[in-house]
C-alpha positions in Angstrom: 22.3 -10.9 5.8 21.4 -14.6 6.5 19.3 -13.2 9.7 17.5 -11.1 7.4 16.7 -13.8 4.4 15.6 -15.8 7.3 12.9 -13.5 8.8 11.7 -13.0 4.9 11.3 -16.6 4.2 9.7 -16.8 7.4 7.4 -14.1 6.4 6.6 -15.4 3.0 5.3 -18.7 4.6 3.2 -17.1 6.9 1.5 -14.3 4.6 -0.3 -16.2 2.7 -2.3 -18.4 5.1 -4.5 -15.2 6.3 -6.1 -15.5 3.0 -5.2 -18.9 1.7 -5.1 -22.8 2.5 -1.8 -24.6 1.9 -1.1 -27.6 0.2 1.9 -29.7 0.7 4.0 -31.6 -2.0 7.2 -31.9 0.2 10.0 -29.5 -0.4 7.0 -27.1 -2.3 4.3 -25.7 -0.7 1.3 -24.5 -2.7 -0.7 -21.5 -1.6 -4.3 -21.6 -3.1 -6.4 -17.8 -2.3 -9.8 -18.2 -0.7 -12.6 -15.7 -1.2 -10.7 -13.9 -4.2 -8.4 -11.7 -5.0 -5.1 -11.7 -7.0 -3.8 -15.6 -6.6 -1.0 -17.1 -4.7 1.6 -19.2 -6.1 4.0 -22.0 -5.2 7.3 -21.8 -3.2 9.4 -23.6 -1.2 8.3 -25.2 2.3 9.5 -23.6 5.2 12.8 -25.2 6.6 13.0 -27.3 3.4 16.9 -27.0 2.7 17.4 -30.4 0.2 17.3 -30.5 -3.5 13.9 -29.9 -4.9 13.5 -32.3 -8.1 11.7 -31.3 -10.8 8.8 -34.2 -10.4 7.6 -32.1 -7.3 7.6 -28.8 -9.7 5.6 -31.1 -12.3 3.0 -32.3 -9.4 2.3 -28.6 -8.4 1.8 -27.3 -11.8 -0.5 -30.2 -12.5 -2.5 -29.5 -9.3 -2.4 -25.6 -10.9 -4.1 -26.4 -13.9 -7.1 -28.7 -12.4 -7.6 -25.9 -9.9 -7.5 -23.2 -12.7 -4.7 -20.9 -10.9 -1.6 -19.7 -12.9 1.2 -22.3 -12.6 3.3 -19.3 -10.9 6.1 -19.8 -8.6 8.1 -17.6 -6.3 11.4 -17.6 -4.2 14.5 -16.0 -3.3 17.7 -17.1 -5.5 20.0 -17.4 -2.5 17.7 -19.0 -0.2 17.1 -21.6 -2.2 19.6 -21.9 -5.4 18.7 -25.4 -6.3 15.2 -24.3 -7.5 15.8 -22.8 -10.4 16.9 -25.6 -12.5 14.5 -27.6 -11.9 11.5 -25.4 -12.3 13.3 -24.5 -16.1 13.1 -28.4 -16.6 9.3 -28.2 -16.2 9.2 -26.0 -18.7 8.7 -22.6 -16.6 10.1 -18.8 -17.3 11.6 -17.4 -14.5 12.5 -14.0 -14.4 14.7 -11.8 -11.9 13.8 -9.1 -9.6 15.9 -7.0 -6.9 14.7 -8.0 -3.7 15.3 -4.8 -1.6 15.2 -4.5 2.2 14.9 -0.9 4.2 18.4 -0.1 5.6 18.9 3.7 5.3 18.3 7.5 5.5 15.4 8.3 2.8 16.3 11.1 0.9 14.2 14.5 0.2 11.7 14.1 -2.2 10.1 16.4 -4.1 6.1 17.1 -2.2 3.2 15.9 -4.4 1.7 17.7 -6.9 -0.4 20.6 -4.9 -3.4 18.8 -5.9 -3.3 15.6 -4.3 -3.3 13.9 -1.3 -1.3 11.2 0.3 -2.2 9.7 3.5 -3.5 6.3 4.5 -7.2 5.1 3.4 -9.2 3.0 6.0 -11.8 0.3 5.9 -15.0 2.5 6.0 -12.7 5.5 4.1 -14.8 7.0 0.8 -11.8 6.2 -1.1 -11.0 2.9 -0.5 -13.1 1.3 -3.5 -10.8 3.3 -6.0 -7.9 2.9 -3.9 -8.0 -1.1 -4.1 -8.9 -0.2 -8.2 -5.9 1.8 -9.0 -3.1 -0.5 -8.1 -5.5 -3.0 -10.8 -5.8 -0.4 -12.9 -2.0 0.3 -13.5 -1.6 -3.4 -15.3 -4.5 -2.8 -17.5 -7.0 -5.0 -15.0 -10.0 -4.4 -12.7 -10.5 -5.5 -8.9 -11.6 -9.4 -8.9 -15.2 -9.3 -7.4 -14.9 -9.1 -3.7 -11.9 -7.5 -4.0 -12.7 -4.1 -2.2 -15.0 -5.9 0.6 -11.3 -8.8 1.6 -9.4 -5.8 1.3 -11.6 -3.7 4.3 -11.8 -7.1 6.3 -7.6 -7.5 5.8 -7.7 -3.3 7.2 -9.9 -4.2 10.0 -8.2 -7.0 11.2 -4.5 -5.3 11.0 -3.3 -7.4 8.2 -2.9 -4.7 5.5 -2.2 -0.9 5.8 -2.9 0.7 2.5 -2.2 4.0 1.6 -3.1 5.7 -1.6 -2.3 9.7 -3.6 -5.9 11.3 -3.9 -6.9 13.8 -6.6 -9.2 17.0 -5.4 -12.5 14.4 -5.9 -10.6 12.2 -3.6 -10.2 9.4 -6.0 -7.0 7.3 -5.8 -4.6 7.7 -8.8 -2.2 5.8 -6.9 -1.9 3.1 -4.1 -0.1 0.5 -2.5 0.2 -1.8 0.7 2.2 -3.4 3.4 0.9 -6.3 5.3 2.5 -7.1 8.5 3.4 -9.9 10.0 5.4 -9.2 13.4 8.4 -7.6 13.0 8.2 -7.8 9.2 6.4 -6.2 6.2 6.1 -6.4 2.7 5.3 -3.6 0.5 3.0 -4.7 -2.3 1.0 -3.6 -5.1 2.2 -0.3 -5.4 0.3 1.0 -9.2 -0.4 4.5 -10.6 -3.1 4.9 -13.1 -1.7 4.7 -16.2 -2.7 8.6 -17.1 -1.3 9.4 -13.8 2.1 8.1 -14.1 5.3 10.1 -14.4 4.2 12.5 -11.4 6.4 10.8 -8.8 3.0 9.4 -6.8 4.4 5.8 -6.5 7.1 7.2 -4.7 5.0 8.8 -2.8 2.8 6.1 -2.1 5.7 4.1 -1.1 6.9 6.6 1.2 3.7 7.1 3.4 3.7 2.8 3.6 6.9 2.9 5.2 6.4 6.0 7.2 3.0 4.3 8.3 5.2 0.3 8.9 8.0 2.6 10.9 5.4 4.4 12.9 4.1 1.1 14.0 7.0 -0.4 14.8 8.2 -2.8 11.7 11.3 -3.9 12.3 12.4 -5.3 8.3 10.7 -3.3 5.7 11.2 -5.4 2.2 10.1 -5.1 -1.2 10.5 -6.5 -4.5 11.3 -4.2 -7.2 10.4 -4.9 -10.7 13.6 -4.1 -12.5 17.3 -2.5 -11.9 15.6 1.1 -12.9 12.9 0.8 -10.3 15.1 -0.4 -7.9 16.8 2.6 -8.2 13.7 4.5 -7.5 13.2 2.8 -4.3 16.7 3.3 -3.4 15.6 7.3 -2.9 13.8 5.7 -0.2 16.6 3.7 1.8 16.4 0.4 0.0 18.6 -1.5 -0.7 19.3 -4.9 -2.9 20.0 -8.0 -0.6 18.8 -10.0 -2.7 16.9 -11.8 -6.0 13.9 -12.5 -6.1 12.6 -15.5 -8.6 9.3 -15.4 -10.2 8.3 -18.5 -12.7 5.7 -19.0 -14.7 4.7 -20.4 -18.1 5.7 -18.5 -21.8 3.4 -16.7 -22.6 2.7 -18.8 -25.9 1.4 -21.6 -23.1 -0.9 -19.2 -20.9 -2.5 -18.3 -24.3 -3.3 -21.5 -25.0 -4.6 -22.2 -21.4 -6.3 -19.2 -21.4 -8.1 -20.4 -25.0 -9.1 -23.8 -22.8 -10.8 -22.6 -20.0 -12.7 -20.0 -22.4 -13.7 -23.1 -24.1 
């Protein structure tokens, strides 16, 4: 278990900087995106095993709103327990999520509805524009601009597989990523179109990732599930809890209010 939390943390530091500069406030580390996309967040430095007080949490946050990123935060409970506390002190919501690592037999699932397609969608693929929309689409958003162009760059250069369910037009009404590092890869932003949902195509979706992170020789397939009852879904798939995974950010009361600033 420890060897495994290891590798992840390891993982999570290293991510990031493909697509983002860090910053450093001591036992924090704060990822700032470059060229667009869907922000980074805050988490602990690598190797950092000390207390983290919350005067470091405060300096980040404040170095959050001058940049105008969400004062977000992300970790793994047992990894580092001490965190928690003081990010409430700031002021912070954090919420709870299984943290779920590949570590069994998949079972059968049903195939995909007779008219559409799963497989993986490349760089110069017609269906990658709605592919990288769909995931955006599921939580009610649309791709930041540049979004489409960073996500064909990330295919090119091996840093994201994306695979995605295709209806008969081959437009994505599901997709999802995993983006190796190594041994290790994440699946991330798995989303159905909200008129698509409730057809089993995130599961799907899910599947051909790790299929596709197998095939190439992952080693530790992880993911974060968003709630016991997804987990469960993921589960089908040989996943298993190991962990929780920690995501803080601001009530939603004070990202209204932020949000009302910067409009202003």
């Amino acid at each position: 278990m420890a060897r495994v939390l290891n590798r992840i943390e390891t993982y999570y530091d290293a991510v990031p900087r493909s697509a983002a500069r860090a910053e450093d406030f001591g036992p924090l580390t704060l990822f700032v995106r470059e060229g667009g996309g869907w922000p980074y967040y805050a988490r602990p430095a690598l190797g950092h095993t000390g207390p983290v007080g919350v005067e470091a949490v405060q300096k980040v946050r404040a170095r959050q709103r001058e940049l105008g990123v969400p004062e977000a935060f992300e970790w793994v409970a047992e990894t580092t327990p001490g965190l928690r506390a003081a990010v409430e002190e700031s002021g912070l919501v954090v919420h709870e999520h299984p943290l779920m690592v590949l570590d069994g037999a998949a079972e059968e699932l049903p195939a995909p509805p007779r008219d559409v397609t799963v497989r993986m969608v490349g760089a110069g693929d017609p269906a990658l524009e709605t592919s990288v929309a769909a995931p955006y689409a599921a939580f009610g958003a649309a791709p930041a601009p540049g979004a489409v162009a960073q996500v064909a760059a990330r295919i090119e250069a091996g840093l994201t597989r994306l695979a995605a369910a295709l209806d008969a037009s081959g437009t994505a009404l599901a997709a999802g990523q995993h983006q190796p590092v190594g041994p290790v890869t994440e699946v991330v932003g798995v989303g159905t179109r909200p008129e698509s949902r409730r057809r089993g195509l995130g599961l799907a979706v899910t599947a051909a990732l790790v299929a596709d992170a197998r095939a190439r020789g992952a080693e530790t397939v992880f993911l974060t599930a968003t709630d016991e009852t997804v987990a469960r879904l993921y589960a089908r798939l040989g996943f298993r809890t190991i962990a929780t995974a920690l995501i803080a950010e601001p009530a939603e009361s004070e990202q209204t209010e932020a949000e009302a600033e910067q409009a202003g």
